[in-house]
N, C-alpha and C positions, 0 to 999 in steps of 0.2 A: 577500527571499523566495527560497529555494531554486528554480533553471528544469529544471526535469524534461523535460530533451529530449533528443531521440535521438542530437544531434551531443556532448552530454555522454557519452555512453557506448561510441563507436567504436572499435574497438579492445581493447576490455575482453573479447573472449571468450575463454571457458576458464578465465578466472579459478577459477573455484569446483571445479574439478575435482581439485587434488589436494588440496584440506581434508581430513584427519582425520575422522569423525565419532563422537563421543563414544556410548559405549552407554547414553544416559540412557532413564529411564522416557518412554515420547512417549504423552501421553492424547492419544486420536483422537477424533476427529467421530463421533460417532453410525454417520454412514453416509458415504462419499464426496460432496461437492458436485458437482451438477450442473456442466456444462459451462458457463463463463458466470458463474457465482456466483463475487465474493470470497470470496476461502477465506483469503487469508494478507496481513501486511504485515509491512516489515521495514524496519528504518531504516539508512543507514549513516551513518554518524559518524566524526568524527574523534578520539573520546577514547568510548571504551563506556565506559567506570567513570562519565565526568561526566551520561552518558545514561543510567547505573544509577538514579542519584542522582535524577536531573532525573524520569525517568517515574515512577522508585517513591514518589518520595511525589506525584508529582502523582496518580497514578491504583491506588497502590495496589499496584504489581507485584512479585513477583519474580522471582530471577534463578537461572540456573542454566547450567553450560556446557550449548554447543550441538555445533555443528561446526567444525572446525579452530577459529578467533578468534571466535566467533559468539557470542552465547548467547540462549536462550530467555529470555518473558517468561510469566509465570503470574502467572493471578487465582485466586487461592480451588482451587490446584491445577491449575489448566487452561490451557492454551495458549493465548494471546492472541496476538503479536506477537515477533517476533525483533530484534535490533541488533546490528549488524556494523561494523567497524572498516573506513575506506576504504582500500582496496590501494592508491591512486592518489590525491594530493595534488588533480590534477583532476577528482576525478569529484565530481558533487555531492553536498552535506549533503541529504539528502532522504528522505522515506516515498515505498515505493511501494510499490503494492497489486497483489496477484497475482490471475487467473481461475485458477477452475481448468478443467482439462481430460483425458480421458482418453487422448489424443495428442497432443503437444509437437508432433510434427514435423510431425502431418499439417495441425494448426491452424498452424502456422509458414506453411506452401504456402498455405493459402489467406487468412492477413493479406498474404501478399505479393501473391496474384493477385488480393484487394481494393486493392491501391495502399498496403499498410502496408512495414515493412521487420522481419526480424530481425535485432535490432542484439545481442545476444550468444548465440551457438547454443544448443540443448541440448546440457547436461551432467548428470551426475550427481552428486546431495548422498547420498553414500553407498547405503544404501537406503533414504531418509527422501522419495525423488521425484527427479524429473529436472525442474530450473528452464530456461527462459531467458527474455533481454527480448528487449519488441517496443515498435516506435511505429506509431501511425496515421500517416496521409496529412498530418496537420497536422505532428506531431513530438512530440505526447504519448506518453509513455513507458509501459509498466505492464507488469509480470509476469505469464510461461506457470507455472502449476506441475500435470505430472502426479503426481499422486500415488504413495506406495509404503507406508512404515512410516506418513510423516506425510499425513494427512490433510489438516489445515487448523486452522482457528478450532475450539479447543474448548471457546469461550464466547465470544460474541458477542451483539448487540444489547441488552445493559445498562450500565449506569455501570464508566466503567474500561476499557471494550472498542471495536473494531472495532461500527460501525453504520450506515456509509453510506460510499460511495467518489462524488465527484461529479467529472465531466472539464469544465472549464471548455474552449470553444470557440468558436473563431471563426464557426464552419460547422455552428450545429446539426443543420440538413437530412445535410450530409456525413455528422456524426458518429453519426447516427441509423439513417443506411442502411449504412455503413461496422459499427457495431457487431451492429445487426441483421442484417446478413448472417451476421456470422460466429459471436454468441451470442443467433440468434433464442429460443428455446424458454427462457431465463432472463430474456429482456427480454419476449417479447412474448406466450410462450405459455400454453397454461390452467392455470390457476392460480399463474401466477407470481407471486412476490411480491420483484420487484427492491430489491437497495439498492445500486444504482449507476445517477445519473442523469446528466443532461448539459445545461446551461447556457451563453449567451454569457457569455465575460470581461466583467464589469460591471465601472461604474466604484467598484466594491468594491476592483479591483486599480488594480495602476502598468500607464500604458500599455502598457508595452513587456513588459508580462509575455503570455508565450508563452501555448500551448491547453497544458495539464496536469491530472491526475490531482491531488486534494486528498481524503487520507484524512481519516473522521471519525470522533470518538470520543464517544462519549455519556457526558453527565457530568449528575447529578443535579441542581447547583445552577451556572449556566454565569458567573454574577458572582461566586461563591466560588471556581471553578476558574478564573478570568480572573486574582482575587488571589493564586493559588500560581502560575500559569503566573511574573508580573513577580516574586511574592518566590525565584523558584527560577532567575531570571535570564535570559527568555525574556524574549518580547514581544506584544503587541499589534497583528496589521500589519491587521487590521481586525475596528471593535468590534462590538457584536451585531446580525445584522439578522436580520426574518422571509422562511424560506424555506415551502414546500409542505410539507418533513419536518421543519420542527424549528426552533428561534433557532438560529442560527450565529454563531458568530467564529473568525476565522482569526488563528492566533498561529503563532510559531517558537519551538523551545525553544531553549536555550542556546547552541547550537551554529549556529542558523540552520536547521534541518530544517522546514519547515513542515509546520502541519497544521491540524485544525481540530476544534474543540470545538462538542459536538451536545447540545441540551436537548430534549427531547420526552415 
């Protein structure tokens, strides 16, 4: 299973800054996502055509360029998910899930003055937003993205899509007042309605697996999607249990990217 940690990433700033960005059609969000809300996920891989292949018939997608090597995913017209080609032999096969925010830099200041780090600066993706990563206090890894052209998710919480981000942790209490600090008003305020929660590393996982980030994707029927995950050349790395939101199983596609499959 892919380790989404921050010492995976050192080094990597700037990368994204002299991409191309292609003048495609970009369907938006409705309206901007609150501060705190997943808005975006994006995979990097080591072969995008074998991740064309592997998502679009698991889940439906298509493709279409994006930025510089990039390219978008779309359900039923709409923006789901991006896949990106690794720049870096070491950086890891992995999803990671973006917040969003209306200041990159000034959320940056204050993941650092909570005990997190920024581990690749803000840049600019064209005018489609300014990205960077961050890790918590543990080394869980996840994406800043303020917003510009591209909003985020535009279509999320049904089959096929983006519908829960959960941070497995060593330090629930930690990661509870660590994230609450810095995305109170989408975790805790009125009328929030979160899909990113936080859980110990059970022994669902391998010991030695780190605190990370596990995107989920909701899928209609989760033992028919279990059977194209293994005929499409993925895996199995654990099979369904009952969570709070939903049956869960956690697989890796092709490449070793992990992520997780959501029935509810």
């Amino acid at each position: 299973m892919a380790e989404n940690r921050a010492s995976e990433y050192e080094g990597a700033e700037g990368e994204g800054e002299a991409e191309e960005v292609v003048d495609a059609e970009v369907v938006e969000a409705e309206e901007a996502y609150g501060e705190g809300v997943p808005c975006w996920v994006d995979a990097r891989l080591s072969d995008v055509e074998a991740g064309k292949r592997f998502y679009g018939e698991l889940f439906g997608w298509t493709f279409e360029d994006a930025y510089g090597s990039s390219v978008w995913a779309r359900l039923r017209g709409e923006l789901v998910a991006s896949l990106a080609p690794k720049t870096d032999g070491r950086m890891p096969t992995v999803w990671t899930v973006s917040f969003a925010t209306p200041d990159v830099e000034a959320l940056g200041r204050r993941i650092t003055a909570a005990g997190g780090q920024v581990v690749m600066a803000p840049f600019p993706v064209g005018d489609l937003g300014v990205a960077a990563l961050a890790a918590d206090p543990e080394g869980a890894v996840f994406g800043l993205w303020q917003p510009g052209r591209h909003r985020g998710f535009g279509r999320r919480h049904e089959p096929g899509t983006f519908v829960w981000a959960q941070l497995y942790t060593r330090d629930t209490g930690a990661a509870n007042a660590f994230y609450g600090s810095l995305f109170h008003d989408a975790l805790f305020g009125a009328g929030a309605r979160p899909d990113f929660g936080r859980a110990e590393v059970t022994e669902v996982f391998p010991a030695e697996m780190p605190p990370h980030f596990l995107a989920h994707f909701r899928v209609a029927g989760l033992d028919d999607a279990l059977g194209a995950v293994q005929r499409l050349g993925g895996r199995v790395q654990a099979p369904p249990f009952e969570t709070s939101y939903g049956r869960v199983a956690v697989v890796t596609d092709n490449q070793g990217a992990s992520f997780a499959l959501l029935q509810r």
